[in-house]
C-alpha positions in Angstrom: 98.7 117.5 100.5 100.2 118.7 104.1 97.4 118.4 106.8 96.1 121.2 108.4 98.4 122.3 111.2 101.5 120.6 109.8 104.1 122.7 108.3 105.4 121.7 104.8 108.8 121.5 106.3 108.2 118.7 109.1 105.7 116.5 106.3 108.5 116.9 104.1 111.6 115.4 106.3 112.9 112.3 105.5 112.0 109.9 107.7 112.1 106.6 109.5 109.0 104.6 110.3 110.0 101.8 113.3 106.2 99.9 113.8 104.4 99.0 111.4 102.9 96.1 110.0 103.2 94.6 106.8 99.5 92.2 107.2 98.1 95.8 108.2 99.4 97.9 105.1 97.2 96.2 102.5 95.4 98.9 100.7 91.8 98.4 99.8 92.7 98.2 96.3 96.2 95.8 96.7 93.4 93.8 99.0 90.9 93.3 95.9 93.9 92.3 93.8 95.0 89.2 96.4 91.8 88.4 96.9 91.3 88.0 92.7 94.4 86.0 92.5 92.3 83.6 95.1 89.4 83.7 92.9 87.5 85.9 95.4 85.6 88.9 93.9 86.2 92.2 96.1 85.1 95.9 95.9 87.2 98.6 97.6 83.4 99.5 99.5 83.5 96.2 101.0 87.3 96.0 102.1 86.3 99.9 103.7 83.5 98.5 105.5 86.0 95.6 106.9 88.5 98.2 108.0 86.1 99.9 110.7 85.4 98.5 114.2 84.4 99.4 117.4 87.2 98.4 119.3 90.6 95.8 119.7 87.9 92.2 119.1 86.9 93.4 115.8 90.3 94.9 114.1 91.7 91.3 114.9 88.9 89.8 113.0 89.7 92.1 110.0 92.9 91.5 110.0 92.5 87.3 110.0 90.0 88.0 107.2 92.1 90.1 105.0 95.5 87.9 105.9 93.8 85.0 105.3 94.3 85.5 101.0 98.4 85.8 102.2 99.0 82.1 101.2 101.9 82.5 98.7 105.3 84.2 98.4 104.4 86.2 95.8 101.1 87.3 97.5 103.6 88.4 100.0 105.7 90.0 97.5 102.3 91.8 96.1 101.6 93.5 99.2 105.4 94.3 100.3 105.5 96.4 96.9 102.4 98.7 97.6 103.8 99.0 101.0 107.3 100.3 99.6 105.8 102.6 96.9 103.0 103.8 100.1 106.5 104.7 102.4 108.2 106.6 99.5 105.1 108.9 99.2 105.2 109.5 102.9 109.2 110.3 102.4 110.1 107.4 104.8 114.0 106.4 104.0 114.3 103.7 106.7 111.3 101.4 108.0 111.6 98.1 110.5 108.6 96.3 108.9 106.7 93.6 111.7 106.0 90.1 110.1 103.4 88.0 111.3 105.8 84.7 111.4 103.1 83.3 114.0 100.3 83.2 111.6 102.2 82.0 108.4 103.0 79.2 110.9 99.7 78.8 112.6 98.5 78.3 108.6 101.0 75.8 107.6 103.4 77.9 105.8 107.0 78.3 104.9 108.2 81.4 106.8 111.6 81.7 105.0 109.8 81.2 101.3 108.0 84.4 102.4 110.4 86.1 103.6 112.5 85.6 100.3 110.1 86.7 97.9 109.6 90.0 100.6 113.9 90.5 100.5 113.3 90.0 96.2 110.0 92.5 96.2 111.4 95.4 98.6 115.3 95.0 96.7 114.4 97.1 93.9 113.1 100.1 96.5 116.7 100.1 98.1 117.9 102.1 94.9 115.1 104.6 95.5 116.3 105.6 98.6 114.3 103.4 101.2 116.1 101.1 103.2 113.5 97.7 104.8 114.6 96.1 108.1 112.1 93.1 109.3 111.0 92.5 112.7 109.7 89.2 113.2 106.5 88.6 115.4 104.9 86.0 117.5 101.2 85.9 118.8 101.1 86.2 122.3 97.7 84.2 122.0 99.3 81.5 120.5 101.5 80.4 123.6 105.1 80.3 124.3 106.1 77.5 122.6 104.4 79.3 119.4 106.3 82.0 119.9 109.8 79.9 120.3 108.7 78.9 116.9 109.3 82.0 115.3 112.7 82.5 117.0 114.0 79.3 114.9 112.2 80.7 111.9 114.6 84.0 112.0 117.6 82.0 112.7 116.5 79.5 109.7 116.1 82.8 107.5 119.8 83.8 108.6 119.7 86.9 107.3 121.2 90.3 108.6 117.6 92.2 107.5 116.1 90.5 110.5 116.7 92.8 113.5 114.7 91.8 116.0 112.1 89.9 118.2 108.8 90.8 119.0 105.1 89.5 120.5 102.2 91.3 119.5 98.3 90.1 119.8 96.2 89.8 122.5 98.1 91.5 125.1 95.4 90.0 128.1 95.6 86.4 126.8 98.9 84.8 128.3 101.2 86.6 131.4 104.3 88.0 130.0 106.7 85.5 132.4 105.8 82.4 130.3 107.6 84.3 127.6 110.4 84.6 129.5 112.4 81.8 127.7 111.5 83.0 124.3 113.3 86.1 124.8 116.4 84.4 125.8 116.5 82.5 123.1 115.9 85.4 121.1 118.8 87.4 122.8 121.1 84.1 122.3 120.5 84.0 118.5 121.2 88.1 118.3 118.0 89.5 117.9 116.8 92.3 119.6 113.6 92.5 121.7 110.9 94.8 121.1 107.8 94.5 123.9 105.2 97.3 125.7 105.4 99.0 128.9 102.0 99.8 130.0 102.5 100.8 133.6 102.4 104.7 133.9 105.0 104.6 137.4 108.1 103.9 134.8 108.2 107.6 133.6 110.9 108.6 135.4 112.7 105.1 134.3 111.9 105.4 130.6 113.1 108.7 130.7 116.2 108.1 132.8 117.1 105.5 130.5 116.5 106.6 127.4 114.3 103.7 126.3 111.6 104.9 123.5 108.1 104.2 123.0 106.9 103.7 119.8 103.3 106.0 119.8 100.8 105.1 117.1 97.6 107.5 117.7 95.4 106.1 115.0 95.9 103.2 116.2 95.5 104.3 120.2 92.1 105.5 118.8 90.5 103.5 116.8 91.4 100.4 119.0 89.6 102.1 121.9 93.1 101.6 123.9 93.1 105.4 124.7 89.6 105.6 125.5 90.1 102.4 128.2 93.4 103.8 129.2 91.9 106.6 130.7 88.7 104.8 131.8 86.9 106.9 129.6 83.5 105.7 126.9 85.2 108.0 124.6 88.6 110.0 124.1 89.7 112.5 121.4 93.3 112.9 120.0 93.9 115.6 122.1 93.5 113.5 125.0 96.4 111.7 123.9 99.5 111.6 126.7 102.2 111.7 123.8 102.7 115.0 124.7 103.2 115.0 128.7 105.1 111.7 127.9 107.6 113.8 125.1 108.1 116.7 127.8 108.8 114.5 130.8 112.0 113.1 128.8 110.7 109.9 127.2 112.0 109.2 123.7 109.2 109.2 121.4 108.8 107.5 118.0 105.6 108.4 115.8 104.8 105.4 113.7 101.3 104.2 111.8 101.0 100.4 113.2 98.5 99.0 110.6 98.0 102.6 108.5 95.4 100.8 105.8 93.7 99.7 108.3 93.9 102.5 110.8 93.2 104.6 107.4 96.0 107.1 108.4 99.9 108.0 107.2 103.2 108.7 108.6 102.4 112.6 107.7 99.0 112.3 109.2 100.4 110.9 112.2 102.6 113.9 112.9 99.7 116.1 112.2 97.8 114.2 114.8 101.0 115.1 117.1 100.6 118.8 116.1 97.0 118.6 117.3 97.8 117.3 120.6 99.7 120.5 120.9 103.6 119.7 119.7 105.4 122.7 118.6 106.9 122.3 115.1 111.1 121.5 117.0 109.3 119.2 119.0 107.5 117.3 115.6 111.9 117.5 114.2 112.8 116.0 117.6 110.7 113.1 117.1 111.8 113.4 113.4 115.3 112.5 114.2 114.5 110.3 117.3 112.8 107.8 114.5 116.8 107.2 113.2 118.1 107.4 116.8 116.2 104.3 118.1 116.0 102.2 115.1 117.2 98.6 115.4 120.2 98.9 113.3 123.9 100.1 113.2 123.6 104.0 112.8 125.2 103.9 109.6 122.5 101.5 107.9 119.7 103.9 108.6 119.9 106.9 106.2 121.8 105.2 103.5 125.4 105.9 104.6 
């Protein structure tokens, strides 16, 4: 069903969906059947009452609880296939889907085993019309040399689904210089780079340059990053700068981030960009700016 203040037209668009997470995609009900494969008994109550929290502190403890039952390739390949069917309901053609490489390695595992079973689960969706990219992730937390880690892992995977390089995590936790390195490697092995720009005083040079931002407002809210961005205890959507951002010239790209664990969709996500007061060419400019700033050649991204 379209959301209030969304027109059928714009929920109805195909589109493309550039961040989000696969570890954050696990539906309460995909979560009760990895946990049974582990011999853990879960209701779809208790995996709800995991997936609320006050603020940043508490969504990463639900989401080392619920990846801690990702210990296989197939419970990889599980959760990549209730993603894929979630995407195709939310008419998403193309998607760049962020791996946690950092954890599998942090827990010991075989990065490119996972990925393969992900590349054998997500093939049979390609015929359906939905096209997967991967984006492989380090955790800032876990240090630089951590993070070099999972630049050999994507060159060990050698595979032309991988399109990029990213660090995610605790943003606070280690200074963005030490990662300097990383992100040469990164470059040198072909990958893109995909990072944050926090500093409000590079409008004018995001918009100059073209150089998108990749908005997630669920996620802006229930992290509490909106709320602290504007020094506020509280903040509603509408508070939201996606719009002043959009008019000034930025590029903007709606995505979900973690959208079980945010509880929201693509379509709810543009309806959240209606509410902050986007007219419905504005919601189609971000449409088409999805497939405009995604990773790959322009060709790959709508099926050519």
């Amino acid at each position: 069903m379209t959301p209030p203040l969304l027109s059928n037209r714009i929920a109805t668009l195909p589109k493309a969906e550039l961040h989000l997470h696969l570890e954050g995609s696990i539906q309460p009900a995909t979560v009760c059947a990895l946990t049974a494969r582990h011999g853990v008994v879960t209701t779809e109550d208790e995996v709800r009452r995991r997936y609320a929290y006050r603020d940043f502190p508490e969504f990463i403890e639900a989401f080392k609880w619920v990846t801690s039952f990702l210990r296989e390739p197939q419970d990889y390949a599980l959760i990549a296939s209730g993603l894929a069917e979630h995407l195709l309901a939310q008419h998403v053609v193309y998607t760049e889907i962020t791996l946690s490489i950092g954890v599998m390695l942090l827990r010991k595992q075989q990065p490119e085993r996972n990925f393969e079973a992900l590349l054998r689960a997500t093939e049979p969706f390609e015929t359906r019309g939905l096209r997967f990219r991967w984006v492989f992730d380090a955790a800032r937390q876990f240090g630089a040399d951590a993070a070099m880690e999972v630049v050999e892992s994507a060159k060990r995977c050698n595979s032309k689904a991988i399109v990029a390089f990213g660090i995610g995590g605790d943003e606070l936790s280690v200074p963005t210089e030490e990662f300097r390195r990383v992100y040469d490697r990164a470059a040198q092995r072909g990958l893109l780079l995909r990072s944050a720009i926090n500093d409000p005083e590079l409008m004018d040079l995001l918009a100059e340059r073209r150089i998108p931002l990749e908005i997630c407002p669920a996620s802006n809210m229930k992290t509490g990053a909106l709320a602290r961005q504007l020094q506020r205890e509280k903040a509603t959507i509408e508070d939201h700068p996606l719009l002043k951002f959009l008019r000034h010239g930025i590029p903007i790209v709606l995505s979900t981030d973690d959208p079980a664990m945010f509880h929201t969709t693509l379509t709810e996500e543009y309806a959240n960009a209606a509410r902050m007061g986007l007219q419905e060419k504005e919601l189609a400019r971000i449409v088409e700016m999805g497939f405009q700033h995604a990773f790959s050649p322009a060709s790959e991204r709508r099926g050519a």
